[in-house]
Every structure is written in C-alpha cells, then in structure tokens.
C-alpha positions in Angstrom: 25.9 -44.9 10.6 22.7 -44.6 12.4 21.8 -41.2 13.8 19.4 -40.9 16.0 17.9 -37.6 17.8 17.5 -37.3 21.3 16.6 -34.9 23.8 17.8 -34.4 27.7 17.6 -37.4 29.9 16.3 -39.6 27.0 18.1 -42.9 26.2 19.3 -45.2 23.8 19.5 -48.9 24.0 22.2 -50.9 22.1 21.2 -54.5 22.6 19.6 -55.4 26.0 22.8 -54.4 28.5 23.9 -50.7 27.0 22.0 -48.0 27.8 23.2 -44.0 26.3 21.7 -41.7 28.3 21.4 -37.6 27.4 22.6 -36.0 30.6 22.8 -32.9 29.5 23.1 -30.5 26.4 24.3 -26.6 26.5 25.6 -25.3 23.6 27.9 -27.4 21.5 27.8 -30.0 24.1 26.5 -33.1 24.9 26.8 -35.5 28.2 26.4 -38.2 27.8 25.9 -41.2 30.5 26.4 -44.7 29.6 25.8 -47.5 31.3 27.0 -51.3 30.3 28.3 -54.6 31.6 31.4 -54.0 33.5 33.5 -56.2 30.6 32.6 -54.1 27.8 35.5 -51.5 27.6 33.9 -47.6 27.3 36.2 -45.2 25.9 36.0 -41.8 24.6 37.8 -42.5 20.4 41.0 -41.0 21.2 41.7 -42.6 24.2 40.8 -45.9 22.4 43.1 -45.0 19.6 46.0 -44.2 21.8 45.4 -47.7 23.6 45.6 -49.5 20.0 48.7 -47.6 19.2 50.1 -48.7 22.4 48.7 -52.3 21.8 50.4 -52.6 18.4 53.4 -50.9 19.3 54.1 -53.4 22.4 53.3 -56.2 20.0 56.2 -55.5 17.8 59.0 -55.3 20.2 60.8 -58.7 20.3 62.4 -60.0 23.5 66.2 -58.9 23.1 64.2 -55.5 22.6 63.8 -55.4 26.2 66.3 -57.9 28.0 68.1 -54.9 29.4 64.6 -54.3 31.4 63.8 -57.3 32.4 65.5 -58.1 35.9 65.6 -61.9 36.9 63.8 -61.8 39.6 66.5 -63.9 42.0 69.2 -61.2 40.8 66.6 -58.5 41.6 66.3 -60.3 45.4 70.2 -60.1 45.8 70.5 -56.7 44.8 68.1 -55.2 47.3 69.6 -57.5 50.5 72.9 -55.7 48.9 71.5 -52.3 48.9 
C-alpha cells in the first residue's frame, strides 16, 4: 500500500482522470473530495462490499428460485384491466 501525506486542499492524482482532494481535516477526520470519470464507480468500502454481497448473492439464485415473482407480463396486463 502506498501512503502518502497530505495536507488541506492538496491532491492526489491516480492516473491522468482521478484526482483525491483534502477538503478538510478536524480531528480524527478526513474529507475527502474526489473527482473521476463518470464510469468509474466511487464507493466508500462498506458500501462496496454490501454491493458484492448483493452481486454474488443474486448470482446464485436459479430461475424456479424466483418464478413465483416473476409476472408474465400479458397476465400482469389482464389483471390490472380486472382490477
């Protein structure tokens, strides 16, 4: 791991299109700001964990799994000009 010290509004560049900026640091805190390319995801760890989880969790459920949820969507039609 690189570690690298920085001090308020001073920033770090990770190839040519990231740029981490020090917003702000009081106490134990740190902002940070970070600009990049609107198809690199950003996410804080845990968040991108969670989404992982999620990702290899929905990859493992098989289609008979979920056939109760899935609605046809001509059946779905019907049922709402019935309703």
């Amino acid at each position: 791991m690189l570690v690298l010290s920085r001090q308020r509004d001073e920033t770090i560049m990770i190839g040519d299109d990231i740029e981490i900026t020090i917003v702000d640091i009081r106490g134990d805190k740190v902002r940070v700001g970070i600009n990049a390319p609107k198809e690199i995801s950003v996410h804080r760890k845990e968040v991108y964990d969670a989404i992982q989880q999620e990702n290899r969790r929905a990859a493992m459920i098989k289609p008979e799994d979920i056939s109760d949820v899935v609605v046809d969507p001509e059946q779905a039609k019907n049922k709402r000009r019935r309703d």
